[in-house]
Residue, then its C-alpha position, 0 to 999 in steps of 0.5 A: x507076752x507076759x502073763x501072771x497070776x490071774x488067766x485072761x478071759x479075753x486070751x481063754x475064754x474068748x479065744x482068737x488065734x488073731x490075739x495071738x499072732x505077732x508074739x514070737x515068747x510067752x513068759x508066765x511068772x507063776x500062779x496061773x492053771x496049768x491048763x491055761x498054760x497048756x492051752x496057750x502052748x497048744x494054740x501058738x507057735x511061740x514057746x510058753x516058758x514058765x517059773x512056778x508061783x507060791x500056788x504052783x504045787x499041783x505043778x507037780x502032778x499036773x505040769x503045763x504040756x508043751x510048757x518049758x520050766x526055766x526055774x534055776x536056769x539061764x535060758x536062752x532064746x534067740x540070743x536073749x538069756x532069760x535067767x528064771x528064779x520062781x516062789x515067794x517070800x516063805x511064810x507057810x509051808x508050800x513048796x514054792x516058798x523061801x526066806x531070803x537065806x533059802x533064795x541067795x543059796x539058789x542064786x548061788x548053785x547058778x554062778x556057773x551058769x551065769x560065769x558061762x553066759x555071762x550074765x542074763x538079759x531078763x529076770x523072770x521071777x514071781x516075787x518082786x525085789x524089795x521095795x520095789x512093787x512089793x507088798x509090805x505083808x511077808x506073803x507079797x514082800x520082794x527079795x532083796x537077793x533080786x536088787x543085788x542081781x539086777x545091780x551086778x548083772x544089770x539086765x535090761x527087763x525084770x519080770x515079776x509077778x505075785x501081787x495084782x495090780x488090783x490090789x491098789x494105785x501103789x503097784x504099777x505096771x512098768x517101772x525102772x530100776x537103775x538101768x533096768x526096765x520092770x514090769x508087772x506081768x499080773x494077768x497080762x501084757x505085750x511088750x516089744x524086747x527092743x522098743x525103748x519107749x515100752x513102759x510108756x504104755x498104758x495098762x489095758x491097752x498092748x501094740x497090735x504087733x508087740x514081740x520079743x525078738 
């Protein structure tokens, strides 16, 4: 399950541990109370796996329990390398912020990494790439450095999420690039790692027994 920018009243405020069963990860693509996170952590056996958002600062005093950042990182679960690079386009001055220049230099600290693991599987980020589910307003605007990425390493998911599917028809919830599934992670959605046919599901509506396995 992947979740993002707003906390799902079905998951938080209506609980059941029933919603939960059959998810084996949980990935949060930033922006969301730590609090929740800790709550999801708290309430299944799944690890809660996390990059910070561009709103993320209370991170630092308050940080997800029993959460694991994978920002800056390859991190493996089960065989799948889950690369983590969280944040925003700059556009103030928050912490989780960087322009274009700022993001290449991060992904560059990481070539060891990638050169040891040989690449990644998924992409979890906050920010979309450019032009591709992005806004055209420099707070939601994607990084260019994810397409470049996604064409060398050619994972099969990338995960993002920073801008609502509420924001209008434009931003969808599953998309392709190149041989690379996209998904919107915005508030919350269940897919299945090896199901071929994932984003021919509907938004609002999740298999009973979707895992990432």
């Amino acid at each position: 399950m992947v979740i993002a920018d707003e906390e799902s009243k079905s998951l938080w405020d209506h609980f059941d541990k029933k919603k939960l069963e059959g998810i084996d990860l949980i990935i949060s693509c930033g922006d969301l109370h730590p609090h929740y996170l800790s709550f999801l952590a708290t309430f299944t056996s799944a690890p809660v796996l996390y990059v910070h958002g561009n709103h993320d600062d209370k991170y630092e005093q308050v940080p997800p329990e029993g959460c694991t950042c994978i920002d800056d990182q390859v991190f493996v679960y089960e065989g799948i390398r889950i690369l983590g690079l969280g944040g925003s386009m700059r556009y103030s001055y928050g912490t989780h912020q960087y322009t274009e220049k700022e993001m290449r230099k991060r992904i560059s600290r990481l070539r060891f990494q990638l050169f040891w693991r040989r690449g990644f599987d998924i992409l979890v980020t906050h920010a979309p790439a450019y032009q591709l589910n992005d806004g055209r307003d420099l707070p939601h605007q994607g990084f260019k450095a994810f397409l470049d990425l996604i064409e060398k390493y050619k994972p099969k998911f990338f995960i993002h999420g920073h801008v609502h599917m509420t924001y209008g028809a434009q931003h969808k919830r599953c998309d392709k690039y190149q041989d690379t599934h996209v998904i919107n992670a915005y508030e919350r959605y269940v897919f299945d790692y090896e199901d071929k046919e994932m984003c021919t599901l509907k938004y609002g509506k999740t298999p009973d027994m979707a895992k990432i396995s």
